[in-house]
C-alpha positions as a printed NumPy array, in Angstrom:
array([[  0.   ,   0.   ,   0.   ],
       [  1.492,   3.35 ,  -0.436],
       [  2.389,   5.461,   2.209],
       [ -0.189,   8.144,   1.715],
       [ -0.29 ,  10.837,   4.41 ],
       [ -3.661,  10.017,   6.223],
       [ -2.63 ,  13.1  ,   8.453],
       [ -5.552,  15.735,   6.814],
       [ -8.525,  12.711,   8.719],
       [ -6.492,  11.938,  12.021],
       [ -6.349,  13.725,  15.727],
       [ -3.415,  14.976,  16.875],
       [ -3.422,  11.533,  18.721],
       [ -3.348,   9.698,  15.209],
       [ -6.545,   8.266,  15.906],
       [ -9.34 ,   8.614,  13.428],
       [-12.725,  10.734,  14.407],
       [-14.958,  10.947,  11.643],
       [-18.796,  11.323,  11.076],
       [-20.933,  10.357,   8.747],
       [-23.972,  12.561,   6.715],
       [-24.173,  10.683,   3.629],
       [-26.602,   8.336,   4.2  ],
       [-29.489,   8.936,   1.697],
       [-32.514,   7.428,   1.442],
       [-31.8  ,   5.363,   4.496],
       [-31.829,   8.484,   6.364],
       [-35.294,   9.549,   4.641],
       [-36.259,   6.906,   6.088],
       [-35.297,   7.839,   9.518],
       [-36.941,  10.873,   8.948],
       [-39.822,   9.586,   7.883],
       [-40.886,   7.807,  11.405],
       [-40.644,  10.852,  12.993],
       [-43.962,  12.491,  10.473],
       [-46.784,  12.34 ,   8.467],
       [-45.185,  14.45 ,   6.197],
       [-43.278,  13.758,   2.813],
       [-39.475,  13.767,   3.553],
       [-37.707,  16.127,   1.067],
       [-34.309,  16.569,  -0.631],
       [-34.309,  19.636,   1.042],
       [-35.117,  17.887,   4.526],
       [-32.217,  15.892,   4.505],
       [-29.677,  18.812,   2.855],
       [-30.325,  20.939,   5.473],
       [-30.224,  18.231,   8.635],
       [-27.036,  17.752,   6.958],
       [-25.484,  21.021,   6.294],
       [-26.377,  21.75 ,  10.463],
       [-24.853,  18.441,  11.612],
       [-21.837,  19.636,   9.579],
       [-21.732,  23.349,  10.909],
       [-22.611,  22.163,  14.304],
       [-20.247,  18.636,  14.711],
       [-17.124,  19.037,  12.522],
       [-15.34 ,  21.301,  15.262],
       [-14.811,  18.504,  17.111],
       [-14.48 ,  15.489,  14.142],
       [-11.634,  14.797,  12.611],
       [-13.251,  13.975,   8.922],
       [-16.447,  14.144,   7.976],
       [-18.177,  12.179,   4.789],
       [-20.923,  13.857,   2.439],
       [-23.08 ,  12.714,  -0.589],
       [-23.044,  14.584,  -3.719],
       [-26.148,  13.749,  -4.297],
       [-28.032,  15.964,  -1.376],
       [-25.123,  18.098,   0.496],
       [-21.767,  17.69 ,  -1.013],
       [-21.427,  20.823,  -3.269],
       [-23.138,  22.805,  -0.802],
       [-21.839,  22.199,   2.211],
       [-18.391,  23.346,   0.191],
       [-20.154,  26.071,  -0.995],
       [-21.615,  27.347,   2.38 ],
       [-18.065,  26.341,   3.808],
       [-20.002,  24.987,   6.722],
       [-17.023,  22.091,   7.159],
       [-14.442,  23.654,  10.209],
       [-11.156,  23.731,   8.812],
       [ -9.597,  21.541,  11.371],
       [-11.958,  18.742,   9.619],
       [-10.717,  17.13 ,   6.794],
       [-13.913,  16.522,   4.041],
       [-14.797,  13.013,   2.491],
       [-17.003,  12.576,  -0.672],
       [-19.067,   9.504,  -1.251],
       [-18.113,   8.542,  -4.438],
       [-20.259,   5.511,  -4.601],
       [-24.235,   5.37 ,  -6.209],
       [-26.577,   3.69 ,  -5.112],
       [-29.498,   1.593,  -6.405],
       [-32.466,  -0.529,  -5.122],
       [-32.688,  -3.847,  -6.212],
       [-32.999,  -7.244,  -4.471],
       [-35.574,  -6.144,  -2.161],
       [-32.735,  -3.916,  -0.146],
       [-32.328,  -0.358,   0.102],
       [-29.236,   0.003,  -1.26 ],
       [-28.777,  -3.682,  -3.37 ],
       [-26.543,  -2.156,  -6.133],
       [-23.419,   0.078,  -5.942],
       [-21.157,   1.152,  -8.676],
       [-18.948,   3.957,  -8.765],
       [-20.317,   7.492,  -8.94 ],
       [-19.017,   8.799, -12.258],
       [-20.084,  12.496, -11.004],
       [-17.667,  12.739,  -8.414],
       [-14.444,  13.699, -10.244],
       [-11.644,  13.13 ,  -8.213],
       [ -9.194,  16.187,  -9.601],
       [-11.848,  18.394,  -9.521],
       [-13.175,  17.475,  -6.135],
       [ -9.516,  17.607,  -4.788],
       [ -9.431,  21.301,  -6.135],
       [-12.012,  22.031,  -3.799],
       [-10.467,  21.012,  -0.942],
       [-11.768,  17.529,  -0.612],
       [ -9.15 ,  15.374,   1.366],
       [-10.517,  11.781,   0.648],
       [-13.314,   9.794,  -1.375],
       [-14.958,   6.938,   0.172],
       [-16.625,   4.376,  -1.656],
       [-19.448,   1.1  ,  -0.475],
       [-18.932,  -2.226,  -1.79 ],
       [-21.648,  -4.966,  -1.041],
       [-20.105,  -8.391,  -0.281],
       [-22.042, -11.409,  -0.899],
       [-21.366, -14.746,  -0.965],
       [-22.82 , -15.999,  -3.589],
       [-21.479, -13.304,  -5.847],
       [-18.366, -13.727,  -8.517],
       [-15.087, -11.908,  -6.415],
       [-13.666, -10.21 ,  -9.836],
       [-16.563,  -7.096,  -9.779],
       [-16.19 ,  -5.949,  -6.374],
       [-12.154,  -6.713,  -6.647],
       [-12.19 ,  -4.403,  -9.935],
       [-14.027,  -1.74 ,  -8.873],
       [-12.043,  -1.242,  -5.829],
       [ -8.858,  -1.411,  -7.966],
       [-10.058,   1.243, -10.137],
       [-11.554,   3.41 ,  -7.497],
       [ -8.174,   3.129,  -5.661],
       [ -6.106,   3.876,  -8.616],
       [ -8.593,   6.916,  -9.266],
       [ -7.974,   8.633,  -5.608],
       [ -4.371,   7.804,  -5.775],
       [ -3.918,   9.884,  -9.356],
       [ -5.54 ,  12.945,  -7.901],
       [ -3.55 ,  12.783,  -4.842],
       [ -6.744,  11.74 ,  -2.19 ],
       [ -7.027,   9.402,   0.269],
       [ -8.689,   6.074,  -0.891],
       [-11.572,   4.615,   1.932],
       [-13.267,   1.517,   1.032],
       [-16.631,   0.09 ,   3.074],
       [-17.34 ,  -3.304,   2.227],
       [-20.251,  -4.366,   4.059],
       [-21.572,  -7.95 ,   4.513],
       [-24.778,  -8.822,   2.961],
       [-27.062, -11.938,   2.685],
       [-26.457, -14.094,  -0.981],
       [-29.032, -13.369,  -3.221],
       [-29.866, -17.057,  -3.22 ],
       [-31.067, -17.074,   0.363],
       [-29.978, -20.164,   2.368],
       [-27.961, -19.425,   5.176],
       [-26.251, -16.421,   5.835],
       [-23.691, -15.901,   8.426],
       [-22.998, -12.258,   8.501],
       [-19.975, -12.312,  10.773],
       [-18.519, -14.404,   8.413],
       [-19.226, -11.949,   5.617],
       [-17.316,  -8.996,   7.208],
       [-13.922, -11.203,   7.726],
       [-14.562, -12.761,   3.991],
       [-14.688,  -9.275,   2.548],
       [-11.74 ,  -8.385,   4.781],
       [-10.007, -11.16 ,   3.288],
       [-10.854, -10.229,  -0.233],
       [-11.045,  -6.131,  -0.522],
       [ -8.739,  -5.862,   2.621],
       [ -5.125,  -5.827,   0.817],
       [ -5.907,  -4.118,  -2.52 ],
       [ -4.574,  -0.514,  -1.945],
       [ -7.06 ,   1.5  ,   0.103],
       [ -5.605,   4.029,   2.193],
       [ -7.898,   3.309,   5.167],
       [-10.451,   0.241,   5.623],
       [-14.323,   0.547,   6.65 ],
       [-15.455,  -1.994,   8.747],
       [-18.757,  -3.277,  10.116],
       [-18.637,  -4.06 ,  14.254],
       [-18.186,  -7.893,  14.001],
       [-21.689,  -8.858,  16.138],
       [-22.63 ,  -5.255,  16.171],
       [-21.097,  -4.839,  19.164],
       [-23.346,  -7.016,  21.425],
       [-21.352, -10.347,  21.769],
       [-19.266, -10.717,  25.089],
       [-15.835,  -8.771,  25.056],
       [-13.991, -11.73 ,  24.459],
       [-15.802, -12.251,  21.248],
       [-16.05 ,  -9.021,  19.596],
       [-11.862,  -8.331,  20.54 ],
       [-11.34 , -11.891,  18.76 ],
       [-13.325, -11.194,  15.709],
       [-11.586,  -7.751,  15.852],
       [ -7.674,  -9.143,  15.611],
       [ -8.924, -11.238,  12.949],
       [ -9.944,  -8.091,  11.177],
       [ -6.66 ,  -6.426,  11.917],
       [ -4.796,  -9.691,  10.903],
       [ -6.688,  -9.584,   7.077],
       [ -6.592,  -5.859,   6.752],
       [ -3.244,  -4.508,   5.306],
       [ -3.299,  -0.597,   6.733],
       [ -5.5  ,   1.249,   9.337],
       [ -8.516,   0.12 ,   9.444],
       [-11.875,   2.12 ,  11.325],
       [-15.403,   0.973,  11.995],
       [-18.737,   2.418,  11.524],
       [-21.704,   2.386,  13.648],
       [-24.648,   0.909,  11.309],
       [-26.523,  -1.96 ,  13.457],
       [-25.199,  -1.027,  16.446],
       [-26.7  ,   0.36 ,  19.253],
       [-26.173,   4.068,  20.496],
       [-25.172,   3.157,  24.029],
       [-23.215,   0.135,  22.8  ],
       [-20.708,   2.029,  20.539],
       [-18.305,   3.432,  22.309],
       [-17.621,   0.27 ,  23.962],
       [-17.316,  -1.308,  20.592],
       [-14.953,   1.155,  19.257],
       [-12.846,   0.853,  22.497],
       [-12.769,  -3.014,  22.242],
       [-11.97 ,  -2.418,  18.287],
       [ -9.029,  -0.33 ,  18.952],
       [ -8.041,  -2.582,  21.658],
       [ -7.747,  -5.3  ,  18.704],
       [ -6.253,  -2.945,  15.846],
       [ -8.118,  -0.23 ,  14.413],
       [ -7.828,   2.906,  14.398],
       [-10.838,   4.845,  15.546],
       [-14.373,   5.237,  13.568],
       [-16.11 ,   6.603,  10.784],
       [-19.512,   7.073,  11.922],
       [-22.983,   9.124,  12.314],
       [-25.975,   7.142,  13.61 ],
       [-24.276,   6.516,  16.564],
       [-23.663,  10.492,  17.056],
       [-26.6  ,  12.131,  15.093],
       [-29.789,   9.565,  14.808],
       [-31.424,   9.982,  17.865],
       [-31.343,  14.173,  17.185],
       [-33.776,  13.546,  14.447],
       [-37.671,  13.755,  15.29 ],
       [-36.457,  16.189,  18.577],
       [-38.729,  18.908,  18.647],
       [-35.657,  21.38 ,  18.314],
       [-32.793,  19.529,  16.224],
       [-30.521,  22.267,  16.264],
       [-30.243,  21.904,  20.014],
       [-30.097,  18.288,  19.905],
       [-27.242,  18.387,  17.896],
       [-25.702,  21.219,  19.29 ],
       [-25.609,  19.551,  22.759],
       [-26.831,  15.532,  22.783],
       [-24.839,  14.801,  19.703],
       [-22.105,  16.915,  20.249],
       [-21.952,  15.058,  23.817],
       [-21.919,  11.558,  22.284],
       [-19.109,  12.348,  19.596],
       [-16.74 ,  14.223,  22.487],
       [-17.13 ,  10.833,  24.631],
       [-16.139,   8.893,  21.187],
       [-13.002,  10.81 ,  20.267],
       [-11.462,  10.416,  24.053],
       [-12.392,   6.983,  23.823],
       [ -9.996,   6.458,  20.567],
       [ -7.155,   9.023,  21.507],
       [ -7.179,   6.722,  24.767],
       [ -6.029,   3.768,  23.457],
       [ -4.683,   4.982,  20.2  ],
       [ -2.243,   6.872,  22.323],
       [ -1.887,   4.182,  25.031],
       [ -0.964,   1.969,  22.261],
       [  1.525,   4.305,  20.597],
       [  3.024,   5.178,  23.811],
       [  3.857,   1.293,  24.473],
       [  4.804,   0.471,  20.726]])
């Protein structure tokens, strides 16, 4: 992998901090519980746009869709400088009866011209399935790699463990170390990785699947929150870091619960804002324990 400087996402600590806003139709969906109301694009752009003004002072990175916030959030310049900015440069499609059952490369996001603009990193989703030929997801992830590396950003790669489209079993634990195995040594700067057991096995068991992770994964490696409870996180990104990674990459673990608050501003300004202080001193902990004993 080349030694790319992953300095512009990390704390002082070297640990990794990041939020997430580019959920899309997932988080109209959130939305959507909370009314009777249609959700709009404009809904979502602006709960994003105030999570970014409001949260990035104290993240590290933060990661925004081009389809709903991207373009203006850089024009608004509502991203604090201190944060270094992450486009999605993955699309999204239904299919298979799942939200998001297709992903291919988002041919909008141009990496030169997004790196002009101050964008630090792109991040893309790849869907691993069992039952699904290796060469697709291995291709695109070479050529999204190879695409960050020749404008000079910072390659993320999300692979996420999903049920064969032949039903049957499914043993999504397995999934996460599979893709690990396959996606995890291909180039990315930095790896995104689903909580093995979302967080709610015993220690023992999450560390374990964790070192595995680590073991498979060839560079720093960060999880996200997706599945997992909001009181359980913190304790799965300590016992993550314990095992080898480097911090998270997250946002319903900070942000979810602000949405359907009668004032979100305020929710976000103090609840969320709480939640992601309490996650960054949990990763500079060990992330600087561990550097201190290396």
């Amino acid at each position: 992998m080349s030694p790319t400087d992953l300095s512009p996402l990390q704390r002082p600590s070297g640990a990794f901090a990041m939020l997430a806003v580019d959920q899309r139709e997932a988080m109209r969906n959130m939305f959507a519980e909370h009314t009777d109301q249609p959700v709009t694009d404009e809904d979502l752009r602006d709960f994003k746009l105030e999570a970014a003004r409001i949260l990035t002072p104290y993240a590290s990175g933060i990661l925004i869709d081009r389809q709903f916030a991207l373009d203006q959030a850089i024009e608004a310049g509502v991203v604090d400088p201190s944060c270094g900015l992450i486009a999605s440069a993955d699309h999204f499609e239904s299919a298979h009866g799942e939200l998001v059952g297709e992903v291919t490369i988002d041919r909008l996001v141009d990496p030169h011209k997004y790196k002009a603009l101050g964008v630090k990193a792109l991040k893309l989703l790849v869907l691993y399935r069992p039952d699904e030929p290796s060469e697709g997801r291995v291709a695109m992830v070479r050529e999204f790699v190879e695409s960050c590396r020749s404008a000079g950003l910072i390659s993320i790669i999300e692979p996420v463990s999903r049920k064969p489209l032949a039903g049957g079993d499914f043993d999504w634990n397995a999934g996460i170390l599979a893709a690990a195995k396959e996606l995890g040594s291909l180039g990315a700067d930095l790896y995104k990785a689903e909580v093995p057991f979302k967080g709610q096995a015993s220690e023992d068991e999450v560390r374990a699947a964790c070192a595995e992770l680590t073991k498979a994964i060839d560079g720093p490696w960060v999880v996200l929150s997706s599945g997992v409870p909001e009181d359980v996180f913190p304790d799965a990104v300590r016992r993550a870091c314990l095992e080898g990674a480097s911090g998270f990459l997250s946002g319903r673990a900070v942000w979810a619960s602000c949405i359907g608050e009668p004032d979100v501003v305020k929710s976000l300004s103090t609840d969320a804002v709480r939640r992601l202080q309490r996650l960054c001193a949990v990763v500079d902990d060990v992330v600087s324990a561990q550097r201190t004993n290396a």
